[in-house]
BALUMLUM-431929 format. One record per residue (C-alpha): residue number from 1; residue in one letter; x negated, y, z negated. Coordinates in Angstrom, 3 decimals. Each point is the difference from the previous one (the first is absolute). Layout:
// residues N
  pos  code         X         Y         Z
  NUM     A         X         Y         Z
...
//
This chain:
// residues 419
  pos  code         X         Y         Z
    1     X  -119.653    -7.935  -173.768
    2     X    -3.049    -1.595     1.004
    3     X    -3.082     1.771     1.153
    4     X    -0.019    -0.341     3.507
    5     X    -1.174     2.325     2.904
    6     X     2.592     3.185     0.265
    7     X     1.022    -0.789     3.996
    8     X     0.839    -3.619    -2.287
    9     X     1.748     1.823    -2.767
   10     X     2.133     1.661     2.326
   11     X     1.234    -2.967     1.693
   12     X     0.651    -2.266    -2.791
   13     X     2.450     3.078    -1.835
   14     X     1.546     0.628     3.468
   15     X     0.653    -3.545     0.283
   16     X     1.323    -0.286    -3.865
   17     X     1.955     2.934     0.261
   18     X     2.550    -0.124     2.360
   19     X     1.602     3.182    -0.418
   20     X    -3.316     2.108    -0.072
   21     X    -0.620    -1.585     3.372
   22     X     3.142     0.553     1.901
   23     X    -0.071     3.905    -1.172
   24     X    -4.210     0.065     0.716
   25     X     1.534    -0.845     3.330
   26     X     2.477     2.653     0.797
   27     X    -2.111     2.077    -1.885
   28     X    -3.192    -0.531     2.429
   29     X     2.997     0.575     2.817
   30     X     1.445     3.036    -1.466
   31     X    -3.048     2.191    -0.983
   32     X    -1.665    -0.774     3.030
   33     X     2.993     1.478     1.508
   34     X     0.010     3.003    -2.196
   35     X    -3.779     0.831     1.282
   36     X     0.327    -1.492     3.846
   37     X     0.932     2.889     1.552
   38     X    -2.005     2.495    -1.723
   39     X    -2.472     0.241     2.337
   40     X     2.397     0.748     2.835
   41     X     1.315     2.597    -2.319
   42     X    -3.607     1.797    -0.591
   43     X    -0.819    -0.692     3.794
   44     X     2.657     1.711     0.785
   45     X    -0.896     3.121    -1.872
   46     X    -3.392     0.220     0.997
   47     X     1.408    -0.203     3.571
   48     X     1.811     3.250    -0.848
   49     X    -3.095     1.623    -1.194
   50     X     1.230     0.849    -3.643
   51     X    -2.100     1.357    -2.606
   52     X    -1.413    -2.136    -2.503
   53     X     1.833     1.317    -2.641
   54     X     3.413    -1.310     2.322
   55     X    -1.924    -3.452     0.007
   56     X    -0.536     0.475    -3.734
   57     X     3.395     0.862    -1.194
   58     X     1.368    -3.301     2.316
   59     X    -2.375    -2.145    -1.948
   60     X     1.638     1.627    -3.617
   61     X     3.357    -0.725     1.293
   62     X    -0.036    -3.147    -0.366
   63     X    -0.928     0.259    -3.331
   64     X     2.258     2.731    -1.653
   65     X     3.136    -1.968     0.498
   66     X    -1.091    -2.758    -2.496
   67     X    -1.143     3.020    -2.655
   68     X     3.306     1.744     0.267
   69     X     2.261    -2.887    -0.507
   70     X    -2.209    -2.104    -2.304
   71     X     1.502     1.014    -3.295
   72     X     3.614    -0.900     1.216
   73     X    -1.075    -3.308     1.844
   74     X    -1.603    -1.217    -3.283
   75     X     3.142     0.406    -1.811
   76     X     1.921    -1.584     3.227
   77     X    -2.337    -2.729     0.257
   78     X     0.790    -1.100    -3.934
   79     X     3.541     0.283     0.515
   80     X     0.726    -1.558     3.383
   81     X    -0.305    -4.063     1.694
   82     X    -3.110     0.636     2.057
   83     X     0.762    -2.107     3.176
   84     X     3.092     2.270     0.998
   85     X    -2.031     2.836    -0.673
   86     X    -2.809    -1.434     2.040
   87     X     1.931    -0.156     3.293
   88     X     1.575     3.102    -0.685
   89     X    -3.561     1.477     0.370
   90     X    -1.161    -2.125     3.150
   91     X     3.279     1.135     1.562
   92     X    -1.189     3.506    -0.434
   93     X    -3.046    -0.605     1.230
   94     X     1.532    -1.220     3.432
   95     X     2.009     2.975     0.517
   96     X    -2.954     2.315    -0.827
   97     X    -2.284    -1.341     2.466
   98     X     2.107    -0.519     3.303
   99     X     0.511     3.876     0.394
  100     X    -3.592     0.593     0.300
  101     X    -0.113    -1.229     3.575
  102     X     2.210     3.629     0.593
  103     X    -3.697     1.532    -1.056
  104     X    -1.388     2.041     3.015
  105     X    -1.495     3.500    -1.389
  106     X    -0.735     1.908    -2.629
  107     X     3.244     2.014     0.193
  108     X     0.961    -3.440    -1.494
  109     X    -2.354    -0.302    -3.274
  110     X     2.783     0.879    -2.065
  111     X     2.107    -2.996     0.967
  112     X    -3.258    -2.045    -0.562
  113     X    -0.509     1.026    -3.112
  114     X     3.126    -0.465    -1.370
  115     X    -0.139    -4.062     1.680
  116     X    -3.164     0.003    -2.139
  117     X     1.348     1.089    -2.813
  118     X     3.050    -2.220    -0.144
  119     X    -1.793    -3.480     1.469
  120     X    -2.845     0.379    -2.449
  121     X     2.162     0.713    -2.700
  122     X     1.729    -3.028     0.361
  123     X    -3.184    -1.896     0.953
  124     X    -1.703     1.367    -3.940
  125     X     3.048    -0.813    -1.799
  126     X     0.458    -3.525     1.429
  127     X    -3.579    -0.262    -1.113
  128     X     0.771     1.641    -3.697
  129     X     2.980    -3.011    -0.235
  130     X    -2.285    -2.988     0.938
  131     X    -2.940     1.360    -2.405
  132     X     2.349     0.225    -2.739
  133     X     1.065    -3.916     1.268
  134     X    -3.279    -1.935    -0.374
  135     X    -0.307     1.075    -3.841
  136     X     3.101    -1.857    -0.642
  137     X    -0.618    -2.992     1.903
  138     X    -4.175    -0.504    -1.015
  139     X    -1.693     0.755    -2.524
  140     X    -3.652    -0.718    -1.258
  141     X    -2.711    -1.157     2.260
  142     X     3.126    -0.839     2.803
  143     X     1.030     4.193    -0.072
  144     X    -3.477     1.150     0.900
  145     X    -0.462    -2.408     2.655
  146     X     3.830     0.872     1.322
  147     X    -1.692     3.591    -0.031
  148     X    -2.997    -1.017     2.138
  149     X     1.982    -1.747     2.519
  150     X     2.684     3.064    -0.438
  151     X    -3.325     2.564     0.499
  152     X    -1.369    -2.136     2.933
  153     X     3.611     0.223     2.338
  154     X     0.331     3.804    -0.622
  155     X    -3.645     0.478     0.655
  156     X     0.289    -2.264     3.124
  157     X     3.607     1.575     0.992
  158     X    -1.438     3.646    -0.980
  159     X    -3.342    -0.346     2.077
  160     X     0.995    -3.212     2.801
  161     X     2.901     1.462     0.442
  162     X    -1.214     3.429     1.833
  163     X    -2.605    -2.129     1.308
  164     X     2.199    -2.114     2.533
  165     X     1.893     2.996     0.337
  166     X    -2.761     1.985     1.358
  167     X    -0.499    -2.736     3.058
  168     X     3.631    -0.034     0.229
  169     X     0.570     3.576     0.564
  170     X    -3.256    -0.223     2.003
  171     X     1.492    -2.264     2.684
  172     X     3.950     0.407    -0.474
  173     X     0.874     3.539    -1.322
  174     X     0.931     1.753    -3.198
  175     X     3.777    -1.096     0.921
  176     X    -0.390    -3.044     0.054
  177     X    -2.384    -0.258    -3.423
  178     X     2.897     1.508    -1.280
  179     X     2.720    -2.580     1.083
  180     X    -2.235    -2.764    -0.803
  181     X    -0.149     1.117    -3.589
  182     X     4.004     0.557    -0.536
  183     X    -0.371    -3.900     1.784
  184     X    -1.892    -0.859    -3.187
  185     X     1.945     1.304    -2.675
  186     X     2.825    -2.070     1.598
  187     X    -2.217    -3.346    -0.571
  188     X    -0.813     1.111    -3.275
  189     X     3.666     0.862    -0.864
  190     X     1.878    -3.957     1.167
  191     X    -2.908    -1.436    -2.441
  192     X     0.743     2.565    -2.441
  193     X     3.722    -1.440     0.058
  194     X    -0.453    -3.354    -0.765
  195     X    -2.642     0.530    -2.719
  196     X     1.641    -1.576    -3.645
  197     X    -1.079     1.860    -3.216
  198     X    -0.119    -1.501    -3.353
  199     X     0.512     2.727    -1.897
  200     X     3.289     0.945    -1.577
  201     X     2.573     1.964     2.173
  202     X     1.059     2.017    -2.793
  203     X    -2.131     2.989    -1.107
  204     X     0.041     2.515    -2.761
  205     X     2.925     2.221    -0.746
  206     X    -2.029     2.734    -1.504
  207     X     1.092     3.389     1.083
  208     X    -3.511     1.590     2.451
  209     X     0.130     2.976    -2.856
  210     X    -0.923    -2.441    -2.447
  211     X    -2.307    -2.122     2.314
  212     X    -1.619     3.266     0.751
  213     X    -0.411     0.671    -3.992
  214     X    -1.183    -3.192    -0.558
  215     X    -3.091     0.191     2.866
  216     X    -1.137     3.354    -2.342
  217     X     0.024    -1.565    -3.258
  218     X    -1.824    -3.103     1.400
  219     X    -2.828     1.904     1.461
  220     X    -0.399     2.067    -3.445
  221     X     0.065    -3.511    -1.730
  222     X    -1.891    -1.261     2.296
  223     X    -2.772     2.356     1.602
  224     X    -2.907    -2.364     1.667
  225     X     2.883    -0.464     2.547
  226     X    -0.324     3.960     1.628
  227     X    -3.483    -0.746     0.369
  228     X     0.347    -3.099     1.233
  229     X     2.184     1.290     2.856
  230     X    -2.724     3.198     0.347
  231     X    -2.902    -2.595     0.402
  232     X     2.304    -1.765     2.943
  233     X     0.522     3.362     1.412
  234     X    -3.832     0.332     0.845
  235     X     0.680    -2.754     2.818
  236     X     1.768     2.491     1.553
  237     X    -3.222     1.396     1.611
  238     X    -0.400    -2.499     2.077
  239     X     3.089     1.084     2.128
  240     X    -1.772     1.355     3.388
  241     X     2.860    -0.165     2.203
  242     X    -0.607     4.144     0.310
  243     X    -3.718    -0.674     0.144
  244     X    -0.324    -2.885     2.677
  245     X     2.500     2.096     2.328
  246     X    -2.484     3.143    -0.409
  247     X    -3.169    -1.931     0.469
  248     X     0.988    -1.664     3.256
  249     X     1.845     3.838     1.327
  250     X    -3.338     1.365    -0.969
  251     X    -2.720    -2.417     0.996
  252     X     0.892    -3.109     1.450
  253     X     2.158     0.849     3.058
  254     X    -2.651     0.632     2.137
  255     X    -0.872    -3.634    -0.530
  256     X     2.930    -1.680    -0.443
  257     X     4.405     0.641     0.873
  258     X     1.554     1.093    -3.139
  259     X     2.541    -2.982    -0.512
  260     X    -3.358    -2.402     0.490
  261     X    -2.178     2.455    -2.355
  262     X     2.997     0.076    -2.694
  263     X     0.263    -4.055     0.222
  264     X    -3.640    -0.633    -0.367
  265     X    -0.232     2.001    -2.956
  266     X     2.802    -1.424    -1.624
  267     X    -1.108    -3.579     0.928
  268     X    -3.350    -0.302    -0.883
  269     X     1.079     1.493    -3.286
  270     X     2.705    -2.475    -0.393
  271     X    -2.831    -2.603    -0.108
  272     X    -1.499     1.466    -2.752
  273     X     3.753     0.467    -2.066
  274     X     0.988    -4.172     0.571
  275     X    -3.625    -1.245    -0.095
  276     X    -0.991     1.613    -3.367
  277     X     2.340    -1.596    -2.776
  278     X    -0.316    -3.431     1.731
  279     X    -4.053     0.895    -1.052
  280     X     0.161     1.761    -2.811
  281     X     3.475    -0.628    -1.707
  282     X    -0.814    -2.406    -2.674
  283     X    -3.259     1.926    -1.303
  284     X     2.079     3.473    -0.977
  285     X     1.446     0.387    -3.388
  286     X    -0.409     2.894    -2.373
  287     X    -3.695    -0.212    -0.466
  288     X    -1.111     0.154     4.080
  289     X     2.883     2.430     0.848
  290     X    -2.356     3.270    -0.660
  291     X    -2.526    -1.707     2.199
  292     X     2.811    -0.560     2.785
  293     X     0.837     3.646    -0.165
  294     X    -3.509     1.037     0.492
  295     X    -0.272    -2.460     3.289
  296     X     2.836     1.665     1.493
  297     X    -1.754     3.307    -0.747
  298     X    -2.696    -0.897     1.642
  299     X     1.421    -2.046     3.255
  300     X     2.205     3.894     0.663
  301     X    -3.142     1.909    -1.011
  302     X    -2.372    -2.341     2.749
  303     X     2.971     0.614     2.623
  304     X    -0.285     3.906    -0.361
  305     X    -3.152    -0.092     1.381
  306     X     0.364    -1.808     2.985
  307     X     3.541     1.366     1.051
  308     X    -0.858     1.550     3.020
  309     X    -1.069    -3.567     1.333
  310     X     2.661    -1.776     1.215
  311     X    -1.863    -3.721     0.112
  312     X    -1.316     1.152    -3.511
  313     X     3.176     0.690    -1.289
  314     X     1.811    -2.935     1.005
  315     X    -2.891    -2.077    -1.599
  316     X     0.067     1.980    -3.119
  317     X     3.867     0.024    -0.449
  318     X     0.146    -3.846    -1.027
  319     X    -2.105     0.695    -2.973
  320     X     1.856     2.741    -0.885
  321     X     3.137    -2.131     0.208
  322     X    -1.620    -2.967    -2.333
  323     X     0.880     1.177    -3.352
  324     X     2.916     2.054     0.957
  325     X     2.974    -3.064    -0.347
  326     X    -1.774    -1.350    -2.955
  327     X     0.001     3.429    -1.720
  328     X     3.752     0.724     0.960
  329     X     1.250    -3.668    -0.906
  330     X    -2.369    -0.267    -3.139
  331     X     1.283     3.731    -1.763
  332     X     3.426    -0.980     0.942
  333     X     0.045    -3.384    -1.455
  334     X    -1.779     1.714    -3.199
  335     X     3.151     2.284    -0.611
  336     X     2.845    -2.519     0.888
  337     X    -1.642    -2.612    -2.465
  338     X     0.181     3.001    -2.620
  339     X     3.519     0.711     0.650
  340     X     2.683    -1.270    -1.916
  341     X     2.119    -1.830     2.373
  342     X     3.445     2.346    -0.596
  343     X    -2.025     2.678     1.746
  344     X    -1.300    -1.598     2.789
  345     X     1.874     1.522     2.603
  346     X    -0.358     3.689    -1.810
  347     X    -3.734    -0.540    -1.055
  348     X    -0.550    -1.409     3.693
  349     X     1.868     3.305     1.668
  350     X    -1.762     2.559    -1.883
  351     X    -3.104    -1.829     1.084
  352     X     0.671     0.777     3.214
  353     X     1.023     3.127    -0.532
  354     X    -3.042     0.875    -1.402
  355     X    -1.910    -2.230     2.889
  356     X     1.834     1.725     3.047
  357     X    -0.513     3.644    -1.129
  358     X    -3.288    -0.346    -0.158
  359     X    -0.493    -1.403     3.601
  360     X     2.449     2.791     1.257
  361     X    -2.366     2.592    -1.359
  362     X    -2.755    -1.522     0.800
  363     X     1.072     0.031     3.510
  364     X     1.165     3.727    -0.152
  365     X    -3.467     0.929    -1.416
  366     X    -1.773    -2.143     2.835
  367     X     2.297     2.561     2.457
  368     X    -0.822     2.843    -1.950
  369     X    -3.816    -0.741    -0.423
  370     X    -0.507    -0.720     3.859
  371     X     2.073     3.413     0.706
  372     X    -2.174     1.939    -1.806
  373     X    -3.283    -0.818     1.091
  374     X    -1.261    -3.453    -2.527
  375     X    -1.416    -2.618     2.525
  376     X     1.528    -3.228    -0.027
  377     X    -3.433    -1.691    -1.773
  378     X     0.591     2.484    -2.943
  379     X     3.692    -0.584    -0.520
  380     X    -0.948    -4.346     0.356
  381     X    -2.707     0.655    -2.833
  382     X     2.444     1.791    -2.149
  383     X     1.998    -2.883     0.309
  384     X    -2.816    -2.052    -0.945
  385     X    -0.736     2.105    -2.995
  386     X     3.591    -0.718    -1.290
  387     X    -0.933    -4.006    -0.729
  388     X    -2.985     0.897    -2.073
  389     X     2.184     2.210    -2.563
  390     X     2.743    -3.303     0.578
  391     X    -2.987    -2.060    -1.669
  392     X    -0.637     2.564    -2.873
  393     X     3.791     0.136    -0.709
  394     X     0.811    -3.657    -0.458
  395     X    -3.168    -0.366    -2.316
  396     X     1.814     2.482    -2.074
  397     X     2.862    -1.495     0.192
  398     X    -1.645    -3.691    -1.103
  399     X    -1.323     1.934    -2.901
  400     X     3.249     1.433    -0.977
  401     X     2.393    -2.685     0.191
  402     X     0.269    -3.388    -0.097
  403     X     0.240    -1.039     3.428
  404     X     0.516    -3.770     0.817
  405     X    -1.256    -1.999     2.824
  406     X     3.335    -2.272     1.577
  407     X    -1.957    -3.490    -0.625
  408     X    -0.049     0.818    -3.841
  409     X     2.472     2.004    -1.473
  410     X    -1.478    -0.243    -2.982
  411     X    -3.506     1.294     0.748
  412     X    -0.193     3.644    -1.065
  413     X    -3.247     1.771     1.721
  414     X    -2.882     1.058    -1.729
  415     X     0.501     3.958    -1.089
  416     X    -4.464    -0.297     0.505
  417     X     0.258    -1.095     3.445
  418     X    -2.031     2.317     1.733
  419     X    -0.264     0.076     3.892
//
């Protein structure tokens, strides 16, 4: 592929590949569903005045459900035809979100719990399945690009998403938020149905006991892939969903409503997460990543300081979203083009596995941290710190294996390469 501009890059593979681009679109539709109404969902608790630990523990649960069934969808993923399985999920995810409108007080957080549980579980496995897709359908240069544009929709979906929903619970009501995004789902389920793969129907007739066996023995044959999937796992502090909810129950509320304050944050940071591969896509590889890592550090770090600031904040949370989609598309990328291709869909689960359960803890031990006493500046700088021991790690693990950029499979990195 020629070297053009990324935004260029982008286009020309969307355009070339028509089946990337017809699931980049129900994707973009779909995951911006999955976030939409989250910000009616944490308005609604801080309307009820629940502790931050409450807020917390919402913000895990929609993690947990993809570490709990990860080792199973892996195995399901390798064995079933994805597209039935696809709008299997996105029916799911319809049914999960409509009774959330019956939502009125806290004598209810059970029931929203449980609609978290079951809508995001649906929402990380659907994910799981089309992350274990792209790998068979790209490879090369075209896979890490696929990524990018991959990283770019969920960051937009993730971020945009509880933007517009902010103003939209802002001027029409959690209720509504809430039957807008079952209204989505719907879109994103009649494209879903006329989407044609061109992959072979039939899948493997290996029993999920020897699946399972097989996964072990590959990651003792192969061990560069668990720390592969341990260096992805570092994105995972960069989940705030706990920490933006705190900062604007804490500080902000006196200056802005909480739907508006909750938007804001998530927008301006959404700038940062679309903006930054388009900028700096095409100059990481495996020699700039530590240096990527040690940005991000730093962006968190700078936006510990001025937390209490609202205008500061906002200002300082599109830096801190510049390296993020990069960093999540580039370490992903890294371990699917290490993969061999009959473990995709396991490799790609347990990935997530290991991904998800470290943004559900994270998000319990943001709860915890603000119970007992630890500012909200000191719990954003240990987040921070996290990045610069991400940096140290993958130089370790440059040194120790022979890791591969995706232009040159070939090109084994220099075991001297320091930082």
């Amino acid at each position: 592929m020629a070297k053009l501009p990324p935004m260029n890059q982008y286009i020309t593979l969307l355009r070339a590949e028509p089946l990337l681009r017809r699931l980049s679109l129900v994707q973009l539709i779909a995951y911006f569903g999955a976030w939409f109404s989250n910000v009616a969902i944490y308005t609604l608790l801080i309307h009820m005045e629940v502790s931050p630990f409450i807020i917390a523990m919402t913000a895990a649960m929609h993690f947990l459900p993809g570490v709990l069934q990860a080792p199973f969808s892996g195995v399901l993923i390798d064995k079933v035809a994805p597209k039935q399985l696809m709008m299997t999920l996105m029916v799911i995810e319809i049914f999960a979100t409509l009774p959330f409108m019956l939502i009125d007080n806290s004598g209810l957080l059970w029931l929203l719990f449980i609609l978290v549980f079951i809508r995001m579980g649906a929402s990380s496995f659907y994910f799981t399945l089309e992350m274990s897709l792209l790998p068979r359908i790209l490879d090369g240069e075209k896979l890490k690009l696929a990524n990018e544009i991959h990283s770019v929709i969920w960051s937009f979906s993730y971020t945009f998403g509880m933007a517009v929903s902010g103003f939209v619970v802002y001027l029409v009501g959690v209720k509504t938020a809430f039957f807008l995004d079952a209204l989505l789902f719907s879109i994103a389920l009649m494209l879903l149905k006329t989407l044609i793969f061109p992959l072979p129907e039939e899948k493997a007739i290996v029993g999920f006991g020897t699946m399972f066996k097989e996964s072990f023995v590959y990651f003792k044959n192969e061990p560069h892939i668990k720390h592969l999937i341990l260096l992805h796992a570092f994105v995972g502090f960069t989940t705030f969903d706990a920490l933006v909810a705190l900062m604007v129950k804490q500080y902000y509320t006196q200056v802005v409503a909480v739907a508006l304050g909750l938007g804001l944050m998530h927008s301006l940071r959404a700038v940062g997460l679309v903006f930054g591969p388009i900028v700096i896509g095409k100059w990481v590889n495996t020699k700039t990543l530590p240096y990527l890592f040690l940005y991000q550090a730093l962006s968190i770090i700078i936006w510990a300081l001025v937390i209490e600031d609202f205008y500061l904040s906002l200002f300082v949370s599109i830096f801190v979203g510049f390296s993020t989609t990069t960093l999540w598309s580039y370490t992903y990328t890294l371990l699917q083009h290490h993969t061999a291709k009959e473990y995709y869909g396991r490799i790609v689960a347990y990935n997530d596995m290991v991904f998800l359960l470290t943004v559900a803890l994270i998000s319990i031990a943001i709860g915890y941290l603000a119970e007992v006493g630890l500012t909200l500046a000191a719990i954003t700088m240990l987040l921070g710190s996290a990045f610069i021991v991400g940096a140290f790690y993958f130089i370790w693990i440059r040194k120790r294996f022979s890791i591969t950029d995706m232009a040159d499979n070939n090109a084994k990195i220099s075991p001297e390469l320091e930082l």
